[in-house]
Backbone as ProteinMPNN parsed JSONL, in Angstrom:
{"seq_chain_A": "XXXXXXXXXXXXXXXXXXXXXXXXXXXXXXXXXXXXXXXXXXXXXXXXXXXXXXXXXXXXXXXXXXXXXXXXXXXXXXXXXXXXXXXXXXXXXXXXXXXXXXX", "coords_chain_A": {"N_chain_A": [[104.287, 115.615, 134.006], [102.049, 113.239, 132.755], [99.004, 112.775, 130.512], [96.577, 111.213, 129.469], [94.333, 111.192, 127.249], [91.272, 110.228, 125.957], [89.449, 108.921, 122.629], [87.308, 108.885, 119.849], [87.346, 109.37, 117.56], [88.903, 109.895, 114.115], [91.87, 109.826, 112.602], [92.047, 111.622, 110.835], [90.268, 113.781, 111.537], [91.394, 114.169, 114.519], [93.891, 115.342, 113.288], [93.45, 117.206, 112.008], [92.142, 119.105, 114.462], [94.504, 119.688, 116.263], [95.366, 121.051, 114.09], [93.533, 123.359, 113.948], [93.643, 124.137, 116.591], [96.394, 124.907, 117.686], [96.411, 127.096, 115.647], [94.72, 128.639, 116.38], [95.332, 129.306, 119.243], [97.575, 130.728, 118.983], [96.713, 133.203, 117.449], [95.045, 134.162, 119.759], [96.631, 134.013, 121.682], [99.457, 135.82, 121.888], [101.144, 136.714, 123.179], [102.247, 134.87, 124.806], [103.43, 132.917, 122.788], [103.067, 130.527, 121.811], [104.165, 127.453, 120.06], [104.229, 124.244, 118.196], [106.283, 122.044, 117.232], [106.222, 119.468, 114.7], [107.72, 116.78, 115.059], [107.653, 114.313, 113.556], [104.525, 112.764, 111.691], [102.535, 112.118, 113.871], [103.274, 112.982, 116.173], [104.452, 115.799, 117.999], [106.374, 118.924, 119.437], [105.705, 120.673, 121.848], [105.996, 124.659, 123.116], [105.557, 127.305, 125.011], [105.465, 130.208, 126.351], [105.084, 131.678, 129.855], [104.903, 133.849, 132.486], [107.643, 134.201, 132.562], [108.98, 131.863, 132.233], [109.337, 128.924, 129.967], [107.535, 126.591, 128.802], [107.139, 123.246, 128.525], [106.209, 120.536, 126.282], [104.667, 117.927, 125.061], [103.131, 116.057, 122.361], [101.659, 112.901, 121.344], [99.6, 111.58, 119.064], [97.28, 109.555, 118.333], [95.592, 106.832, 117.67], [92.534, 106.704, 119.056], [93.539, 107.695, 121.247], [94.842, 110.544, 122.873], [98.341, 111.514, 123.824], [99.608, 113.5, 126.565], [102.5, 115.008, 127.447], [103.699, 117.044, 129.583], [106.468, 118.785, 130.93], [106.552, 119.992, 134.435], [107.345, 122.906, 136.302], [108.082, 123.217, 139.306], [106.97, 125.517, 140.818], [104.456, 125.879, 139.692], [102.974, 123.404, 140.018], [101.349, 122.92, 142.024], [98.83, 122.985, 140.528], [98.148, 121.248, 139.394], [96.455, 119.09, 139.291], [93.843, 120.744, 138.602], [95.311, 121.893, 136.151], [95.401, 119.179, 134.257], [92.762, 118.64, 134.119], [91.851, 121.007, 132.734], [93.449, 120.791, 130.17], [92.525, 118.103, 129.138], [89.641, 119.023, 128.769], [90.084, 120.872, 127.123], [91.565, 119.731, 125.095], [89.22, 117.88, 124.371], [87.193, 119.533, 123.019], [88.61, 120.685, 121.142], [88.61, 118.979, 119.534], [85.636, 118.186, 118.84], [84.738, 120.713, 117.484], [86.717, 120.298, 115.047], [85.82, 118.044, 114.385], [83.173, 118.876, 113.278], [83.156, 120.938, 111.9], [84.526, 120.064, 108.796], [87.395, 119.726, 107.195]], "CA_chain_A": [[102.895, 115.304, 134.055], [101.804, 112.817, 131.704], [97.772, 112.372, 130.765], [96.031, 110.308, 128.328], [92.487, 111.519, 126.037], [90.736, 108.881, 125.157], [89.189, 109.82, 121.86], [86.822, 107.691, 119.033], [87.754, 110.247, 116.186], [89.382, 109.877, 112.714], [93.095, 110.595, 113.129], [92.339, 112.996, 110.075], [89.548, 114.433, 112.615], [92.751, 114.734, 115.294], [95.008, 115.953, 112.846], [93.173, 118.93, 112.121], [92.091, 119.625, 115.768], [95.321, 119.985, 116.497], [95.815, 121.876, 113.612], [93.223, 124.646, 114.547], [93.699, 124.602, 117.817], [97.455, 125.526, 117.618], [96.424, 128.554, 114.868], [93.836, 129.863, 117.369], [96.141, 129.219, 120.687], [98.707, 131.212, 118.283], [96.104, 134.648, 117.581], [94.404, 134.595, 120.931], [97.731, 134.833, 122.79], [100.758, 135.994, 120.946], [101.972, 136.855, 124.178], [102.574, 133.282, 125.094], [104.548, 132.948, 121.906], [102.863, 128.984, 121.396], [104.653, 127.074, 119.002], [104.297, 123.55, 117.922], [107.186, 121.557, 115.558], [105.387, 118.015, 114.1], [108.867, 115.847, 114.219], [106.712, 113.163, 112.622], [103.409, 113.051, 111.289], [101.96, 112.105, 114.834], [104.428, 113.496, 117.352], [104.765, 117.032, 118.227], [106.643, 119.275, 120.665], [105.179, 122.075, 121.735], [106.21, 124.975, 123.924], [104.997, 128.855, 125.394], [106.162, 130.801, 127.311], [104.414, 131.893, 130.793], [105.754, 133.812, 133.519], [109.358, 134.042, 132.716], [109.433, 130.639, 131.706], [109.311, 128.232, 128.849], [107.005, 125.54, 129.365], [107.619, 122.73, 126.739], [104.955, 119.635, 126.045], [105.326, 116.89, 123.977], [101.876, 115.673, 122.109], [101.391, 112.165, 120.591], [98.02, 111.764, 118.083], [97.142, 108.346, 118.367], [94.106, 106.135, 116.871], [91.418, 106.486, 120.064], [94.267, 108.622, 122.183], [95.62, 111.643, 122.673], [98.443, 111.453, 124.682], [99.917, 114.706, 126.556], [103.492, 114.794, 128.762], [104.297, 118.031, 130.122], [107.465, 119.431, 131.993], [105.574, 121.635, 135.108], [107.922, 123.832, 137.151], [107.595, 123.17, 140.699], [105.877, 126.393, 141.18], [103.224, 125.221, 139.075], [102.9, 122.301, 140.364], [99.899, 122.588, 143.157], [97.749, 123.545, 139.866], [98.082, 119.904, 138.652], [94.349, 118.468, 138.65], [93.395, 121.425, 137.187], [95.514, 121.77, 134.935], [95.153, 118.12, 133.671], [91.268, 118.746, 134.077], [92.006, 121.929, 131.814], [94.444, 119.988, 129.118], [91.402, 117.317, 128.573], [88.334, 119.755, 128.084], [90.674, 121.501, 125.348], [91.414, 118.284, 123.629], [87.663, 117.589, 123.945], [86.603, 120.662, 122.502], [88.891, 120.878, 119.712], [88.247, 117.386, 118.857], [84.187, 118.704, 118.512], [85.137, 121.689, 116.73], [87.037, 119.604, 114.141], [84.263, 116.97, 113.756], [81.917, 120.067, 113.178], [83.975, 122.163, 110.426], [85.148, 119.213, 107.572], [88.431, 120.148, 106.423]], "C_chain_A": [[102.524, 114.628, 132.735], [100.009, 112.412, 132.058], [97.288, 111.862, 129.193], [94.585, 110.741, 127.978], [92.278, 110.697, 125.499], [89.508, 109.355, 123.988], [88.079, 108.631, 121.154], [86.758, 108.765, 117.593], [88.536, 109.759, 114.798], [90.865, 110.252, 112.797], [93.235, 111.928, 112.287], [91.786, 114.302, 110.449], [90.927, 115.049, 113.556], [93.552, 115.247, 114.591], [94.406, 117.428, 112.673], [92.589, 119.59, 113.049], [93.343, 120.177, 116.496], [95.766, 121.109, 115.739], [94.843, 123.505, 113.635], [93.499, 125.196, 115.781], [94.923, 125.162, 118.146], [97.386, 127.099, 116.659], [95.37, 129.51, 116.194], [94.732, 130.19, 118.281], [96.922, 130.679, 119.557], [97.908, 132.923, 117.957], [95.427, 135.183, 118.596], [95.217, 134.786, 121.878], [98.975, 134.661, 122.087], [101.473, 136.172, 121.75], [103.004, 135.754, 124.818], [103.663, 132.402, 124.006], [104.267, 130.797, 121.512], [103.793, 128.559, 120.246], [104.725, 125.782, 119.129], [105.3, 122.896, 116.41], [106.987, 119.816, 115.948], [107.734, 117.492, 114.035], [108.199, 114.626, 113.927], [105.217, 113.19, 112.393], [102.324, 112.965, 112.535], [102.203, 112.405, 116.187], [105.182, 115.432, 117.416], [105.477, 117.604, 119.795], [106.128, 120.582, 120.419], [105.847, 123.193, 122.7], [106.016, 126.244, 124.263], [105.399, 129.265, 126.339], [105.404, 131.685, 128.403], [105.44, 132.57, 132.412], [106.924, 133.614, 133.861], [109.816, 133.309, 132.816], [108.472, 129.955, 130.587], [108.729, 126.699, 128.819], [106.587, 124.429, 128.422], [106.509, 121.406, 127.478], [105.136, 118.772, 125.12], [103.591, 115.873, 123.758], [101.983, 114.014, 121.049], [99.711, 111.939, 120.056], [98.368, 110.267, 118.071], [96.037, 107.595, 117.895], [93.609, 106.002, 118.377], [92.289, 107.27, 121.29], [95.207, 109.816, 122.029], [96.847, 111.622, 124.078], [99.676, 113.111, 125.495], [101.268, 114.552, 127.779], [103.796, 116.623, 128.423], [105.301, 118.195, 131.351], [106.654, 120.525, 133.498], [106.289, 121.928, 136.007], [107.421, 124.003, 138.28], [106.711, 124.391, 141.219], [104.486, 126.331, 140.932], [102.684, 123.968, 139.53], [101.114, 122.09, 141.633], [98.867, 122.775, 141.764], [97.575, 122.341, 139.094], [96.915, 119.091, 138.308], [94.056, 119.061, 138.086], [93.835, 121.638, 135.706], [95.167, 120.028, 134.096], [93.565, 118.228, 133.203], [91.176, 119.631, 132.565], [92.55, 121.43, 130.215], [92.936, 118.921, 128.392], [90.056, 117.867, 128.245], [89.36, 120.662, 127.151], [90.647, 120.752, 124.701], [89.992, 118.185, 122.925], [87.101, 118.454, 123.04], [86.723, 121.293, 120.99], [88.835, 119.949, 118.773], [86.294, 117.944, 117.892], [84.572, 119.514, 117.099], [85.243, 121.035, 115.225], [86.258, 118.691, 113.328], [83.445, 117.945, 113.181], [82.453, 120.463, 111.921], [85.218, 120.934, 109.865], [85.608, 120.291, 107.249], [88.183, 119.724, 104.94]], "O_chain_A": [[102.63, 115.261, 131.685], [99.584, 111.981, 133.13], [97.702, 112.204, 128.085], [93.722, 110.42, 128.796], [92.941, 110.27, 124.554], [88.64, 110.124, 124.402], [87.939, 107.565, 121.753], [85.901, 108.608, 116.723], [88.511, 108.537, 114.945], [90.935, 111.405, 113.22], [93.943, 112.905, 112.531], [92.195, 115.421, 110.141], [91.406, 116.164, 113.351], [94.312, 115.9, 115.306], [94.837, 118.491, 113.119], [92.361, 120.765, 112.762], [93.194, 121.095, 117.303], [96.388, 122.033, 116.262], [95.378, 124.585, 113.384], [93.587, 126.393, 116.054], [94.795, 126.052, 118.986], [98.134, 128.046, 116.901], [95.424, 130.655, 116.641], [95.071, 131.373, 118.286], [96.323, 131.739, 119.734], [98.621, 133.877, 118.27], [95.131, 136.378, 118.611], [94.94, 135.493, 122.847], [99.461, 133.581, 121.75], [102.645, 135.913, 121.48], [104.177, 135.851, 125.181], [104.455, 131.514, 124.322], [105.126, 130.028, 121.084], [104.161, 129.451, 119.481], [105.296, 125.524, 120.189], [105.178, 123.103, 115.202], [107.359, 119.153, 116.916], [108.624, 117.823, 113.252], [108.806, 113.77, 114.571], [104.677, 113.89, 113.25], [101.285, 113.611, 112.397], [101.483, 112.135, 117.148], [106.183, 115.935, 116.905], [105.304, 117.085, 120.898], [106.067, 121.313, 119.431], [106.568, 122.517, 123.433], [106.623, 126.758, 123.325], [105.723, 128.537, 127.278], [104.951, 132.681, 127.838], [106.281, 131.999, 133.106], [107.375, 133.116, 134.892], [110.94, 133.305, 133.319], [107.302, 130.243, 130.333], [109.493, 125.733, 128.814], [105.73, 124.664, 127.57], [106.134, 121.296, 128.645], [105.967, 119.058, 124.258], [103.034, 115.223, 124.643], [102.457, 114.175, 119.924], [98.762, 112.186, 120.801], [99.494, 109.821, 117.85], [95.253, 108.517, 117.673], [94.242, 105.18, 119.039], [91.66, 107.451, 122.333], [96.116, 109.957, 121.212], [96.411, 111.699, 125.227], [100.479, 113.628, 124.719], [101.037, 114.042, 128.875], [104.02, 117.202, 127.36], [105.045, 117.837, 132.501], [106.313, 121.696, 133.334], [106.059, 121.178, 136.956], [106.471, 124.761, 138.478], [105.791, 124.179, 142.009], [103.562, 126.626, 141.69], [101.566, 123.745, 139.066], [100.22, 121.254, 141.762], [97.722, 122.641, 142.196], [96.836, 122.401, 138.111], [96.581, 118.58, 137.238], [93.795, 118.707, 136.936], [93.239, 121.612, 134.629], [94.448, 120.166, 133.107], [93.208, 117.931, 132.064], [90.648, 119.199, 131.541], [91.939, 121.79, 129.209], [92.488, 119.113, 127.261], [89.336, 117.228, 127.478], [88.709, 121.128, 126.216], [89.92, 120.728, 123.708], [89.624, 118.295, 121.756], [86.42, 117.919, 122.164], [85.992, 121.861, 120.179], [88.964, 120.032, 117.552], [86.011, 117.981, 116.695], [84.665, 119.039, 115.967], [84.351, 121.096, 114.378], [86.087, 118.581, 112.114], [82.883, 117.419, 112.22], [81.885, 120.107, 110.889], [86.374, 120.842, 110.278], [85.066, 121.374, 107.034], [89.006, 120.009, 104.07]]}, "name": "protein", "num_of_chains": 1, "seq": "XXXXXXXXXXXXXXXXXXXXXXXXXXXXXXXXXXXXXXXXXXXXXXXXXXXXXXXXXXXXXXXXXXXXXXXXXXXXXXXXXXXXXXXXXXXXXXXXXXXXXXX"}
């Protein structure tokens, strides 16, 4: 599943949306075991674990896009609008957030 956020932010705005939103994701469910590793300053993989599987994500930060490819395990799979629906009001939100609270 690949989806695209179209953004008009600061990439230093996106950089630290990303970077709260991975510390929160990370104390609001420890269960899930989130973890994001930056292999370049705008390219992350991410991946958590759900339901006795390991559900990995791969995030590019882009000037005006965010763009999001996820692996989704055929079981998962009928939950695909929503989830995409779901994936883009997070972006949105942590994008706000970020604009709101200067790093």
């Amino acid at each position: 599943m690949k989806h695209t956020v179209v953004h008009e932010e600061e990439m230093e705005t996106v950089h630290r949306a990303a970077a709260i939103a991975l510390a929160s994701y990370q104390e609001r469910f420890p269960g899930y075991q989130p973890v994001v590793v930056w292999t370049g300053p705008e390219h992350g993989e991410i991946s958590f674990h759900i339901k006795g599987m390991t559900i990995h994500a791969i995030v590019d930060l882009r000037p005006r896009a965010i763009q999001v490819s996820m692996e989704v395990p055929l079981i998962f799979r009928m939950f695909r609008e929503r989830a995409i629906w779901r994936v883009e009001a997070e972006i949105k939100k942590w994008l706000l957030k970020a604009r709101e609270e200067p790093g």
